[in-house]
KEMAR-112083 format. One record per residue (C-alpha): x, y, z; residue in one letter. Coordinates in steps of 0.1 Angstrom, whole numbers, plus 5000, padded with zeros to 4 digits. Example, Ala and Ser with C-alpha at 12.3 -4.5 7.8 and 13.67 -1.06 7.14 Angstrom:
% KEMAR-112083
<node xx="5123" yy="4955" zz="5078" res="A"/>
<node xx="5137" yy="4989" zz="5071" res="S"/>
This chain:
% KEMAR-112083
<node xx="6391" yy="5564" zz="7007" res="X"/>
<node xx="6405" yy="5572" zz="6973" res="X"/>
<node xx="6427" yy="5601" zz="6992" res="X"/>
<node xx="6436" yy="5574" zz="7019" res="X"/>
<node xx="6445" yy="5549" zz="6989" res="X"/>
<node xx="6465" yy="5577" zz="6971" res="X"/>
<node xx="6488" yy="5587" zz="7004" res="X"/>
<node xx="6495" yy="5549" zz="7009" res="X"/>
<node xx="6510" yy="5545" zz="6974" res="X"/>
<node xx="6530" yy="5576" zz="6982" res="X"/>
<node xx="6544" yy="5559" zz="7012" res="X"/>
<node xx="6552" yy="5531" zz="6993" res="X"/>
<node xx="6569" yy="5551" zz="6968" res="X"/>
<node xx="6588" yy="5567" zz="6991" res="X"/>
<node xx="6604" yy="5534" zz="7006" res="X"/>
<node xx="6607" yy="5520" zz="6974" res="X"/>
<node xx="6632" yy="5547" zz="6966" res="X"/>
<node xx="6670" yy="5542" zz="6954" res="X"/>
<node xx="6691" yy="5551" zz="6986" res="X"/>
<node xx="6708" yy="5584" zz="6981" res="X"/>
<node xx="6746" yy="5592" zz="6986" res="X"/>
<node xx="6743" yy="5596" zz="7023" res="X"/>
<node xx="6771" yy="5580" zz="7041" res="X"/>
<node xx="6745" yy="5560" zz="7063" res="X"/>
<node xx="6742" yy="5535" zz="7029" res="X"/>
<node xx="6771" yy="5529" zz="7025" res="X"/>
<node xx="6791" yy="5498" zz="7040" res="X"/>
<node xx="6818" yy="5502" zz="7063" res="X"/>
<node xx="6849" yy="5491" zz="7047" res="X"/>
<node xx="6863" yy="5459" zz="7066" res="X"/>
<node xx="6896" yy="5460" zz="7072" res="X"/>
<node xx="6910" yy="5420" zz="7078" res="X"/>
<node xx="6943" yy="5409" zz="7096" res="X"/>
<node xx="6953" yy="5379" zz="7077" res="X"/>
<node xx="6981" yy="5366" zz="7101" res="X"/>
<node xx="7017" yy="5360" zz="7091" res="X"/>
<node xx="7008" yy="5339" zz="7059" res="X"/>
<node xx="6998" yy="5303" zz="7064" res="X"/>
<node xx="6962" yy="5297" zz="7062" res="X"/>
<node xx="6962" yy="5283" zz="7097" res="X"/>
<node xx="6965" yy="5316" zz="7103" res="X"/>
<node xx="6936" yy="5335" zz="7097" res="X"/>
<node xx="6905" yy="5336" zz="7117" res="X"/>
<node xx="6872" yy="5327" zz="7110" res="X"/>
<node xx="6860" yy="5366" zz="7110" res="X"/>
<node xx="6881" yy="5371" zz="7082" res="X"/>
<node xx="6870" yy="5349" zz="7063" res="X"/>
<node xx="6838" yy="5352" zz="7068" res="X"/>
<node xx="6842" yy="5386" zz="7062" res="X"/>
<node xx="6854" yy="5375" zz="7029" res="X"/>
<node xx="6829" yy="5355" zz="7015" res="X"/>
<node xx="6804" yy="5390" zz="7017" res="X"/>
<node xx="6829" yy="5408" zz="7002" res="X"/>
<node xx="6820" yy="5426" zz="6963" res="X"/>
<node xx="6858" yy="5436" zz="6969" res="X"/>
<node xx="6888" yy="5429" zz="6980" res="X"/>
<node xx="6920" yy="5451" zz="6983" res="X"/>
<node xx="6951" yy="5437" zz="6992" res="X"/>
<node xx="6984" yy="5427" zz="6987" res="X"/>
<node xx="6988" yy="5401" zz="6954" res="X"/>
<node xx="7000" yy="5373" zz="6975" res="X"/>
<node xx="6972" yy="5381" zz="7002" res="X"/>
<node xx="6945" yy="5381" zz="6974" res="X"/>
<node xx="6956" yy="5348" zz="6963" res="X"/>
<node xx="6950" yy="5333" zz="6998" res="X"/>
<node xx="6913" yy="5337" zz="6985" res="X"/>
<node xx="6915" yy="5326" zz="6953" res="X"/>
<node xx="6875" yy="5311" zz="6953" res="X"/>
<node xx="6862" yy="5348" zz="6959" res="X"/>
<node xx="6839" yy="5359" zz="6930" res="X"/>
<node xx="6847" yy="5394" zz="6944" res="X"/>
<node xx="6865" yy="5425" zz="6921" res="X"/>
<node xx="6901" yy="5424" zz="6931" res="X"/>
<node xx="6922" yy="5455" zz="6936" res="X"/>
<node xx="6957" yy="5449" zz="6936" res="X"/>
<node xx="6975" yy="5466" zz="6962" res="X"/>
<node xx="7017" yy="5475" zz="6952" res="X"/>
<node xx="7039" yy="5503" zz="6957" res="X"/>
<node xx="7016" yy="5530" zz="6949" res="X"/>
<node xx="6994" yy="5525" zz="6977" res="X"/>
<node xx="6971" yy="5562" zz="6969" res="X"/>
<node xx="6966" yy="5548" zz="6931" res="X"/>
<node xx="6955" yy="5510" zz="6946" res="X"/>
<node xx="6932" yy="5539" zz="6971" res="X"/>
<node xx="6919" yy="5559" zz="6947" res="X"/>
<node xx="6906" yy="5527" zz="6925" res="X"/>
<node xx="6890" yy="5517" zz="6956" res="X"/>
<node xx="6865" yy="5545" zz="6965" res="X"/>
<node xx="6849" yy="5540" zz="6929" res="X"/>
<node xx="6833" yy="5510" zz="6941" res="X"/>
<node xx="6828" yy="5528" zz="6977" res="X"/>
<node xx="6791" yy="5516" zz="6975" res="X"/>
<node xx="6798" yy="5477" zz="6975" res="X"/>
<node xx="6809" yy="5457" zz="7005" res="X"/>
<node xx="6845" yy="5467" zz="7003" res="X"/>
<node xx="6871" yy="5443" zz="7023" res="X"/>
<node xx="6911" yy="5456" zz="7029" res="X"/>
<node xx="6932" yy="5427" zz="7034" res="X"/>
<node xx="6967" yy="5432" zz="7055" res="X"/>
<node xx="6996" yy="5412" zz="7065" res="X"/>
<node xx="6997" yy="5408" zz="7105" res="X"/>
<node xx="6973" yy="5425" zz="7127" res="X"/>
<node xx="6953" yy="5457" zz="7117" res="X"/>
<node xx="6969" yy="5477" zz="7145" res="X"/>
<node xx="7004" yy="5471" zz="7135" res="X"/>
<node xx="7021" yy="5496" zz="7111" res="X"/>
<node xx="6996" yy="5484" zz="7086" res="X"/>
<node xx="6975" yy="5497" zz="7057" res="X"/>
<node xx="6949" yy="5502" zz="7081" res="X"/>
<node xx="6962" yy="5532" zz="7087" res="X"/>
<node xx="6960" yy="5546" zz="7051" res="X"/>
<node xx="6926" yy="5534" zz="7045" res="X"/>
<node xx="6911" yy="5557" zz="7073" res="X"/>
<node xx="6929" yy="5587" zz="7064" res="X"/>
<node xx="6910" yy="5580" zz="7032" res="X"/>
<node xx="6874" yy="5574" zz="7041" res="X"/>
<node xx="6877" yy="5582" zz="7080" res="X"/>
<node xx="6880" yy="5560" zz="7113" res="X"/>
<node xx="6844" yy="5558" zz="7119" res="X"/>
<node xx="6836" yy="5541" zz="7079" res="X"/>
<node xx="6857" yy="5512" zz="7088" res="X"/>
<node xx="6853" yy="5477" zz="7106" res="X"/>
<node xx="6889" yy="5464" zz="7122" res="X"/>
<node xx="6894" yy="5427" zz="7125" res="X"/>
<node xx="6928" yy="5415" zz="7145" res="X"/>
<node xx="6950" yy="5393" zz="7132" res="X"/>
<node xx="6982" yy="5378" zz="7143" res="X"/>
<node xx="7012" yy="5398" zz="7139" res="X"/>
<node xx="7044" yy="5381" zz="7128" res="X"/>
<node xx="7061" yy="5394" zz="7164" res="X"/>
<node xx="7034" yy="5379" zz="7180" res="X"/>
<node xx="7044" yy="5348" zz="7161" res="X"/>
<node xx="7079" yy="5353" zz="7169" res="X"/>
<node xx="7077" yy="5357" zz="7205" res="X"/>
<node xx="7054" yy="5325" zz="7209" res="X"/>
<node xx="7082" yy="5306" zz="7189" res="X"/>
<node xx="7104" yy="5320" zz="7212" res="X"/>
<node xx="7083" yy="5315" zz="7247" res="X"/>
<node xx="7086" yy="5352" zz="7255" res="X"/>
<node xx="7059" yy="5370" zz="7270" res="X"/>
<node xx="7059" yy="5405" zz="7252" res="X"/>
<node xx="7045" yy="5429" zz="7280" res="X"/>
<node xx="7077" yy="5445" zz="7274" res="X"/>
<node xx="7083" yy="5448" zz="7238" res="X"/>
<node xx="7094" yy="5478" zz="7221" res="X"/>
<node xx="7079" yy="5473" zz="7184" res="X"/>
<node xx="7100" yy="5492" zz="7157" res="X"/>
<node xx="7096" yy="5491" zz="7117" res="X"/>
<node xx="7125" yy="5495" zz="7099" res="X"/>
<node xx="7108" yy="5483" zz="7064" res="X"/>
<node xx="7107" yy="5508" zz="7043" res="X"/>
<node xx="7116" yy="5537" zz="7068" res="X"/>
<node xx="7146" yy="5547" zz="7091" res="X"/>
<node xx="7128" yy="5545" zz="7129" res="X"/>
<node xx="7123" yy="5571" zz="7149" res="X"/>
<node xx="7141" yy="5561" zz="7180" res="X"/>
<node xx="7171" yy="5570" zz="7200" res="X"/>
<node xx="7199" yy="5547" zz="7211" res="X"/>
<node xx="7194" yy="5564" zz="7245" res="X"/>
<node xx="7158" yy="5555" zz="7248" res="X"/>
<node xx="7162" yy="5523" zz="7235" res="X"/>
<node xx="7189" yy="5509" zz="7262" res="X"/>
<node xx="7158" yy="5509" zz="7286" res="X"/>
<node xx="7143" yy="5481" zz="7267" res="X"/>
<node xx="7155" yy="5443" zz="7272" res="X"/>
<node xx="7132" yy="5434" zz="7244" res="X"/>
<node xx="7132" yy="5450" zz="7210" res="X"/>
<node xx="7112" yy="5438" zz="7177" res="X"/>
<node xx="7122" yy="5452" zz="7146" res="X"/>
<node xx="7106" yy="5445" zz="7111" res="X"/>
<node xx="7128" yy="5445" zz="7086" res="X"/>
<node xx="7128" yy="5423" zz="7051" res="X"/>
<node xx="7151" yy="5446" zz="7034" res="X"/>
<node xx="7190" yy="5447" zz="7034" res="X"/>
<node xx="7191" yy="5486" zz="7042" res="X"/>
<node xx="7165" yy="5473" zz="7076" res="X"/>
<node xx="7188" yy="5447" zz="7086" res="X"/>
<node xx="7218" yy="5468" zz="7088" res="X"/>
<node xx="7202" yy="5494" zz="7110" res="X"/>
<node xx="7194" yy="5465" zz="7133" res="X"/>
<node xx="7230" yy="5456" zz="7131" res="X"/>
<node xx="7241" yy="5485" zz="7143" res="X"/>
<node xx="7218" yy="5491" zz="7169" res="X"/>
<node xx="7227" yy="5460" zz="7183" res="X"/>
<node xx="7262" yy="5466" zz="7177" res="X"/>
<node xx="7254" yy="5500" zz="7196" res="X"/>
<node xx="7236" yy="5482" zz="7225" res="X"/>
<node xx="7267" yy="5463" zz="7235" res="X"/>
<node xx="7276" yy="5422" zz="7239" res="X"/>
<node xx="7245" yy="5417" zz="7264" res="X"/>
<node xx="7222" yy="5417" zz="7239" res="X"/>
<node xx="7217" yy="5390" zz="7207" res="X"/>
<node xx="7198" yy="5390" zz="7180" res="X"/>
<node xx="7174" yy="5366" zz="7166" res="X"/>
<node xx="7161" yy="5366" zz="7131" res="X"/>
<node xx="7125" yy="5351" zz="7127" res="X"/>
<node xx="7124" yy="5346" zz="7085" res="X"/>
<node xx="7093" yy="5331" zz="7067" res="X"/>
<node xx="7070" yy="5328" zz="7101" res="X"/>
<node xx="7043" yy="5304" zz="7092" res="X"/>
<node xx="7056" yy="5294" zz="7061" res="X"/>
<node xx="7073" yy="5256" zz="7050" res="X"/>
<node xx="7106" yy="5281" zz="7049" res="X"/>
<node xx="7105" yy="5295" zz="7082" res="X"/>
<node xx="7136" yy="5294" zz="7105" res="X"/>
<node xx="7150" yy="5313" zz="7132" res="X"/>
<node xx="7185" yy="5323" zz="7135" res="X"/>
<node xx="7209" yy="5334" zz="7162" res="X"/>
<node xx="7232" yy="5366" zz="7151" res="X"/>
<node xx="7255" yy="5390" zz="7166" res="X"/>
<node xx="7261" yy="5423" zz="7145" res="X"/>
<node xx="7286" yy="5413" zz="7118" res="X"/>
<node xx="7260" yy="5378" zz="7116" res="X"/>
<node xx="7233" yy="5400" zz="7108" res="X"/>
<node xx="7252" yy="5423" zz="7081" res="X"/>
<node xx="7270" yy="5392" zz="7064" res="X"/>
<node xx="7239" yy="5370" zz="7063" res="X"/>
<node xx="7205" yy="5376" zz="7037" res="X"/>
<node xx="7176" yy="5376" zz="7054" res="X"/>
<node xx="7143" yy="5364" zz="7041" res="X"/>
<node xx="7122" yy="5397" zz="7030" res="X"/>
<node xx="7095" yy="5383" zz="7057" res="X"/>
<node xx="7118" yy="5388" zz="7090" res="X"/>
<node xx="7112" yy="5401" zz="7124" res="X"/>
<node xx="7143" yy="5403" zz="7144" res="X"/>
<node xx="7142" yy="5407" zz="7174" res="X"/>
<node xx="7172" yy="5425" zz="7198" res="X"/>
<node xx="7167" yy="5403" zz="7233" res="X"/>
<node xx="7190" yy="5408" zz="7265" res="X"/>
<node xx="7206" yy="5379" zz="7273" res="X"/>
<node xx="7190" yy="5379" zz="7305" res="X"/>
<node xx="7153" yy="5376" zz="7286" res="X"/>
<node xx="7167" yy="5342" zz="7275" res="X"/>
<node xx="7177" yy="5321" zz="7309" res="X"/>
């Protein structure tokens, strides 16, 4: 019995343990789509996602849409690898990413699973400001070519691009809006552009341009515009 008694308290040693550093303990990291801004926006996933979070990573103005978390907060800016980096030393706590839009649209997502890999990370959808745009718009978006010009020159041709009635093009910055321009300039007088600033937010508005509209006129740094043949808008 004493033998019996001294191989239980081993067993109970052994699943009293600290977990080691396997993989298997730690928490996926949860990667949340907060919409295009408003609050009205987000889904209940994320936020209940939020409220288990230790830690959040995000955007400053994204992070402030949670302003009652206890959680650590990681500011996320224009060094996305250093706002990275800060986050795998707390790779052991219930980590949650916060992004603008959808997961699965040119967002940090991305980034985050090059870091820690696809399969130690949770997706949530959100909505996506084109998603946004189009239901502003009533257009169905079956046929949408999505294109980011934010921070990057896109990888498309003009001839490629003539086969699409319906283009969306993030944009926000001046050098963005000007490609758009001269795409649309390039795509000829069938098409018009509309510029979908501040989606969600008590400033939103959407705008009708043609090509020298679009150059002359700022554009809110939260814009989609969207290149539509006329024919899309009978």
């Amino acid at each position: 019995m004493a033998i019996m008694g001294k191989f239980v308290e081993q067993i109970a040693e052994t699943i009293t343990e600290p977990a080691d550093n396997s993989m298997s303990d730690t928490p996926k990291i949860v990667i949340a789509g907060c919409g295009p801004g408003h609050t009205d926006y987000i889904t209940s996933a994320v936020y209940d996602a939020v409220a288990e979070a230790e830690v959040l990573v995000g955007a400053r103005h994204l992070l402030e849409l949670f302003a009652e978390s206890p959680a650590i907060r990681i500011p996320v800016g224009t060094d996305i690898q250093a706002a990275l980096d800060n986050m795998t030393n707390y790779r052991k706590r219930h980590i949650v990413v916060l992004v603008s839009g959808d997961t699965g649209l040119f967002s940090l997502a991305r980034s985050v699973q090059k870091r820690v890999g696809r399969q130690q990370c949770q997706l949530i959808p959100g909505i996506s400001s084109v998603q946004l745009a189009c239901a502003r718009l009533g257009l169905d978006w079956n046929d949408l070519r999505i294109l980011s010009a934010h921070g990057r020159s896109p990888q498309a041709k003009l001839d490629e691009l003539k086969n699409w009635q319906q283009i969306a093009i993030l944009t926000g910055t001046s050098q963005a809006t000007n490609w758009a321009a001269d795409l649309l300039e390039q795509l000829g007088s069938d098409y018009v552009a509309m510029a979908c600033e501040d989606l969600s937010w008590d400033s939103e508005q959407i705008r009708q341009f043609d090509a020298d509209g679009l150059r002359n006129n700022k554009l809110a740094s939260r814009t989609i515009v969207l290149l539509l043949h006329k024919e899309v808008l009978t």
